[in-house]
C-alpha positions in Angstrom: -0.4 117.7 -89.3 -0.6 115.9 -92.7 1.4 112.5 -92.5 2.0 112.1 -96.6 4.2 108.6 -95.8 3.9 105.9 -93.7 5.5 106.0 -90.0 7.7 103.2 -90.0 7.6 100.9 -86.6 9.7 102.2 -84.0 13.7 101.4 -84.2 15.3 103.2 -81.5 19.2 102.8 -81.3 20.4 101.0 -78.6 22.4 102.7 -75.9 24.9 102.3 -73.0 23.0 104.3 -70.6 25.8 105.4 -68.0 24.5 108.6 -67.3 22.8 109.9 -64.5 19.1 107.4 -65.3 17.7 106.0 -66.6 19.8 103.0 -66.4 20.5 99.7 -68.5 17.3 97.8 -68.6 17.7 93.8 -68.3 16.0 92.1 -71.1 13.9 90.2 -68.4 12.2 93.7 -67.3 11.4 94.4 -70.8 9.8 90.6 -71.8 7.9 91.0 -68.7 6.4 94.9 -69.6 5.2 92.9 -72.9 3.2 90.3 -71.3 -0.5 90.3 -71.9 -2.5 93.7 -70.2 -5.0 92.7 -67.1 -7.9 94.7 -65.5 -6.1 96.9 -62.9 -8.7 95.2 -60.6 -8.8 92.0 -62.4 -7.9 89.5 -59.3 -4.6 88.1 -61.1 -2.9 91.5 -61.5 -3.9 92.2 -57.8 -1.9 88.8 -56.7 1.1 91.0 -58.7 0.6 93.7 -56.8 1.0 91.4 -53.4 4.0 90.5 -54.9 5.4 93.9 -55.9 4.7 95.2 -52.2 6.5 92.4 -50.7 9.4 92.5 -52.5 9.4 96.6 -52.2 9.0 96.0 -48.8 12.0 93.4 -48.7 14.0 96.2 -50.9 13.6 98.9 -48.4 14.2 97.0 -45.6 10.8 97.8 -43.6 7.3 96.4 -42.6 6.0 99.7 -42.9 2.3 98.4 -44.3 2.1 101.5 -46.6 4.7 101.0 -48.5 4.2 101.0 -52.7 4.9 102.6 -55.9 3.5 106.0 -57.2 2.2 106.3 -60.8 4.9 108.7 -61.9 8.5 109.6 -61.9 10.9 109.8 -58.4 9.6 113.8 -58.7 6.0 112.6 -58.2 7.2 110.6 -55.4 8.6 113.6 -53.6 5.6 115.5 -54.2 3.5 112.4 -52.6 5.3 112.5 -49.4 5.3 116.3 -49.2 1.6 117.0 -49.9 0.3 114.0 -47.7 2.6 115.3 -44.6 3.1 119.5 -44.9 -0.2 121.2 -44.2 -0.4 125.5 -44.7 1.4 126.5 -41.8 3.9 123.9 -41.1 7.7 124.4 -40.3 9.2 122.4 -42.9 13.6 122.1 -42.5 15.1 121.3 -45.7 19.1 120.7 -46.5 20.1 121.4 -50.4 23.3 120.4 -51.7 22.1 120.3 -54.7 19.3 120.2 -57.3 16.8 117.6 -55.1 17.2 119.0 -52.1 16.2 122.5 -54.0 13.3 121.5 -55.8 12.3 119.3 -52.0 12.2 123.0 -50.4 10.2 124.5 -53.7 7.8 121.4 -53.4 7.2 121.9 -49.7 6.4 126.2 -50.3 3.9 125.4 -52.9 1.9 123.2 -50.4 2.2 125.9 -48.0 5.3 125.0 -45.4 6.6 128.0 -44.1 10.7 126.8 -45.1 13.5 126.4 -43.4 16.8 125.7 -45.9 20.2 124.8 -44.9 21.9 125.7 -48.0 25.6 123.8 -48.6 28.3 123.3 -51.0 27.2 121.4 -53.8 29.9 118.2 -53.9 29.4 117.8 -50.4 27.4 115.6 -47.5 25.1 117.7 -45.7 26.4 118.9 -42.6 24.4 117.5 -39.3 26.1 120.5 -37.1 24.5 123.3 -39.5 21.1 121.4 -39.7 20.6 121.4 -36.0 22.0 125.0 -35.8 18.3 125.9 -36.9 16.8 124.4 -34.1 15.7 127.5 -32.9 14.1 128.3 -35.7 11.3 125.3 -34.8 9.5 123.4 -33.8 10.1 121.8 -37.6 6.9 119.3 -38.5 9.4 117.4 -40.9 13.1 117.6 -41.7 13.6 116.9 -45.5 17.0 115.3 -46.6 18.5 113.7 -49.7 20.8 110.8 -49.1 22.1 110.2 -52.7 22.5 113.9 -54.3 22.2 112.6 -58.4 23.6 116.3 -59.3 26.6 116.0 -57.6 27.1 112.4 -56.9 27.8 112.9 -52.3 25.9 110.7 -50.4 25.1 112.4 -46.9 24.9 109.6 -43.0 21.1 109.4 -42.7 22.0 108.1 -39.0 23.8 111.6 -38.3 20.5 113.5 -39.7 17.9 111.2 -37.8 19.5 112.5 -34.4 18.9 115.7 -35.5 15.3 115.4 -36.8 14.6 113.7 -33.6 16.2 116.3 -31.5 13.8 119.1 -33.3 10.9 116.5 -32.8 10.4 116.3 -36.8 9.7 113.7 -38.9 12.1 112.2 -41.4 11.8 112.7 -45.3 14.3 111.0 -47.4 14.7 110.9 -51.0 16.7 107.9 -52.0 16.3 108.0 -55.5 19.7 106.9 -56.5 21.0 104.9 -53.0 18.3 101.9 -53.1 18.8 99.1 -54.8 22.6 100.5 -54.8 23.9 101.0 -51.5 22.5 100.2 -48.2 19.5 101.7 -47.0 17.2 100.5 -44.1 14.3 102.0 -43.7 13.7 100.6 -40.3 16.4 100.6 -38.9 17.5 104.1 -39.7 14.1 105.9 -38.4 13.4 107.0 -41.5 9.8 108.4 -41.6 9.0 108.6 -45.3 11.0 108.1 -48.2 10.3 107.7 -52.1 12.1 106.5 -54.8 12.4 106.1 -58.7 12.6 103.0 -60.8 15.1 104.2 -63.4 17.9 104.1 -61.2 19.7 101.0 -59.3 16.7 98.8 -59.8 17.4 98.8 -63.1 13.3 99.6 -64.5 12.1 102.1 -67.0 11.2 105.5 -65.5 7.0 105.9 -64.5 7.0 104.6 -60.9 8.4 105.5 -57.7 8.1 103.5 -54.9 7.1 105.2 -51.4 7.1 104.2 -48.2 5.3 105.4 -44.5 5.7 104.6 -41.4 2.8 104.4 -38.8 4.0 108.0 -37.1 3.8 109.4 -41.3 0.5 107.8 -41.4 -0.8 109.3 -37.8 0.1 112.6 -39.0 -1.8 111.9 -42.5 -4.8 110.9 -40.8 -5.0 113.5 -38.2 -4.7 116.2 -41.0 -6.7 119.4 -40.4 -6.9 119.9 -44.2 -7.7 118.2 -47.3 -4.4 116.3 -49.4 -3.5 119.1 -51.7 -3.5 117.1 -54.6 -6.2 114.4 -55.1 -4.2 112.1 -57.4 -1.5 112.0 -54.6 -3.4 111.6 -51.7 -1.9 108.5 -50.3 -5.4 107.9 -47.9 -7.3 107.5 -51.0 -4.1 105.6 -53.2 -3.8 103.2 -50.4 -7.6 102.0 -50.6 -6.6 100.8 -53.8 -3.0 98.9 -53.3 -4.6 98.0 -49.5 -7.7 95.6 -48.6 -10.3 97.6 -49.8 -9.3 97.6 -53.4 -11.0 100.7 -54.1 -11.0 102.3 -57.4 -8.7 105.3 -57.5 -6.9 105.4 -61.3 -5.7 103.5 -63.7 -2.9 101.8 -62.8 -0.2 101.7 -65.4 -0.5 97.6 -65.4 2.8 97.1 -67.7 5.0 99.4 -65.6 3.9 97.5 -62.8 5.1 94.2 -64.4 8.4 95.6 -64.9 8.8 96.5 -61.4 7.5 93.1 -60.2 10.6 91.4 -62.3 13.3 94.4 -61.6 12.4 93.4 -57.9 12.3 89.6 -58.2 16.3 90.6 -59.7 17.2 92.5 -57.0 16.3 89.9 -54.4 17.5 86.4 -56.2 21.1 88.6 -56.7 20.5 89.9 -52.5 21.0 93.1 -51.6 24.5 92.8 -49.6 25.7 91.0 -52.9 24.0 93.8 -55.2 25.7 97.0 -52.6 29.5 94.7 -53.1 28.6 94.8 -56.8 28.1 98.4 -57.2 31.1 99.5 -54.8 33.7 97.1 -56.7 32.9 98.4 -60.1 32.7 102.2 -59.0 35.6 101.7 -57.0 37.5 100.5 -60.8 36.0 103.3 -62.9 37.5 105.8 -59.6 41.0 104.3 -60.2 41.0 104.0 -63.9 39.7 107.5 -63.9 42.4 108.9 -61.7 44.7 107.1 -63.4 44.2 109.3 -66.5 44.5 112.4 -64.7 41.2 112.9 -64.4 40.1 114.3 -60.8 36.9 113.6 -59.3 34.4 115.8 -57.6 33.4 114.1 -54.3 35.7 113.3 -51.8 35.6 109.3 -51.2 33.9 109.6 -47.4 31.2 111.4 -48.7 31.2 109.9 -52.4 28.2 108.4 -53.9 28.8 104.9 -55.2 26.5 104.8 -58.0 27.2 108.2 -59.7 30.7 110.0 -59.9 31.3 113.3 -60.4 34.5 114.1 -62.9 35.5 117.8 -63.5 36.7 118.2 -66.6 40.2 118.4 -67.6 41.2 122.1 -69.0 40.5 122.4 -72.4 38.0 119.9 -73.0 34.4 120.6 -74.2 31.9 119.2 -71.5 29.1 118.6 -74.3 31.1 117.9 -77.4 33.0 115.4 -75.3 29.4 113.6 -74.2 28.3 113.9 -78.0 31.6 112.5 -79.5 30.7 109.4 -76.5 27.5 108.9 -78.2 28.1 108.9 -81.9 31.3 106.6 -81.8 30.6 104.8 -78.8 26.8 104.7 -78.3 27.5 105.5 -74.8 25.3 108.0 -72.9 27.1 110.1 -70.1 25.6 112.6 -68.1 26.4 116.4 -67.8 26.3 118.6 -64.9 24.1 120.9 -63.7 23.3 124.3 -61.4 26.7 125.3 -60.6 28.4 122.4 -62.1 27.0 122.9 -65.5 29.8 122.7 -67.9 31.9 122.1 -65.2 31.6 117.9 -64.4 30.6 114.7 -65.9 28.3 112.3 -63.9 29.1 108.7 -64.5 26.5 106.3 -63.4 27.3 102.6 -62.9 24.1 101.4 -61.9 21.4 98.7 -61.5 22.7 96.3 -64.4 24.8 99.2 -65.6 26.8 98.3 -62.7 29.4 95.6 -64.8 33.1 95.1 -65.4 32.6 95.5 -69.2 31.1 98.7 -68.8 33.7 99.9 -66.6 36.0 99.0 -69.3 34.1 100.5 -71.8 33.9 104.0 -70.5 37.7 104.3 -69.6 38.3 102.8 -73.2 35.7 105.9 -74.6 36.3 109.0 -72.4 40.6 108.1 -73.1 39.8 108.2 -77.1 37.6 110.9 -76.7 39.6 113.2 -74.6 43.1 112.0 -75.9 44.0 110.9 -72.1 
């Protein structure tokens, strides 16, 4: 293509990001993404990955020693604990309430798992009782859950689903892309087996990393594979060389996404993660009452409601995406839309990370009543 003027430096507008990620990025995260590029083996930007490790580690609330962030998206994440634990063969139990846990079950096909799915509404928890109804169907090598559904905005009791997996003898996948960093979520404590993660969400980071982490039963039953890691930029025995010890080349790390991390986590632990979980539940619990207040009905029942993303249907007679484009020409605020079977049907509010604020409650009440005439 012939480029007859000058491209002028990049001026992107600036945004209220209350959608369903990324999220509001503090200006901290951003100064620290500018600061000056390093080797990725150069022995200064290996002390910031220590740092980043710890903190992760602190985050998640586990020792697990393999614990670290992916080059790549939350998706890449899933596909990094799939690939490293499913072999051809393999019984792999998934439950889908909604987009993740679908594209978990796709994932876990295309590296060869022979699938189980538990298939529920979308809006709700999963169901423990219809998860361990498959256990004849097994033995399952893994049990794949989502705790924080970001299509629908449920959360599903990762305690209830651990009995399960444990009763069919499987290990325990968890995608927490949208809980950590915004409600509580112990690693450890829970029995959790493997579970990834995505920056763009409550900690508040630009999208391009999702942090992983193993346990040492995950990491038996990588090491005692029978086959090669389906894919060779994923394989977490040969990623690990690099972010372990050995300091073994693998790729390019992407050094200034890692410097955002590194601050997004310092954030995370100078607020403290009990403080953090209060913040997000008082200022979700506003926009619920300021919402409901207007007539405006929410999705999710509140036991199984997700703190950090609501769900609204939309009131009769209102245009799901004209309403979200009238929100971002007047008010330069970004909701999010629905999607599957909830396309057209529900907003998704997300109040996370450093989205999570008072003024930003206030702002989207103010916005959706203007815009909706509520």
């Amino acid at each position: 293509m012939n480029i007859e003027t000058p491209i002028a430096p990049l001026s992107p507008p600036r945004r209220t990001l209350l959608g369903p990620g990324p999220s509001p990025v503090p200006q901290s995260v951003l100064d620290a993404m500018g600061k000056p590029t390093l080797g990725h083996l150069d022995p200064a930007f290996l002390g910031i990955m220590n740092e980043v490790r710890a903190m992760l580690r602190s985050v998640m609330c586990t020792d697990n020693e393999l614990t670290f962030p992916m080059s790549g998206t939350g998706s890449a994440g899933m596909e990094t604990c799939v690939v490293n634990l499913v072999e051809p063969g393999d019984k792999v139990l998934v439950g889908i309430n909604g987009v993740f846990g679908m594209r978990l079950a796709e994932v876990a096909r295309r590296a060869g798992a022979v699938v189980h799915t538990v298939e529920q509404e979308w809006g709700r928890a999963l169901d423990p009782e219809a998860l361990r109804a498959l256990k004849t169907e097994g033995p399952f090598k893994v049990m794949c859950v989502v705790h924080a559904e970001t299509s629908t905005g449920a959360v599903s009791d990762l305690s209830a689903c651990k009995e399960v997996a444990s009763e069919l003898g499987a290990m325990l996948l968890v995608d927490c892309v949208t809980s950590l960093g915004g409600i509580p979520l112990e690693i450890d404590a829970l029995g959790v087996d493997a579970a990834y993660s995505g920056t763009q969400k409550c900690l508040s980071c630009p999208p391009g990393l999702s942090p992983v982490t193993f346990s040492e039963r995950a990491m038996e039953a990588l090491r005692s594979r029978k086959t090669p890691v389906q894919s060779w930029y994923l394989d977490l025995s040969l990623v690990a060389s690099y972010w372990g010890d050995d300091r073994a080349y693998h790729h390019t790390a992407p050094i200034q996404a890692i410097y955002g991390l590194h601050e997004a986590l310092r954030l995370v632990l100078e607020e403290g993660l009990c403080e953090r979980h209060a913040r997000h539940a008082r200022n979700s619990e506003a926009l619920w009452s300021g919402l409901e207040e207007m007539g405006l009905e929410l999705a999710v029942e509140k036991t199984e409601r997700l703190v950090p993303l609501t769900a609204v249907k939309l009131p009769d007679g209102v245009s799901e995406g004209q309403a979200r484009a009238e929100l971002l020409e007047k008010y330069d605020l970004e909701i999010g839309g629905g999607l599957g079977p909830l396309k057209g049907k529900v907003w998704r509010i997300g109040l996370m990370g450093a989205g999570s604020s008072e003024a930003n409650v206030e702002l989207v009440l103010k916005a959706m009543k203007d815009v909706i005439g509520r």
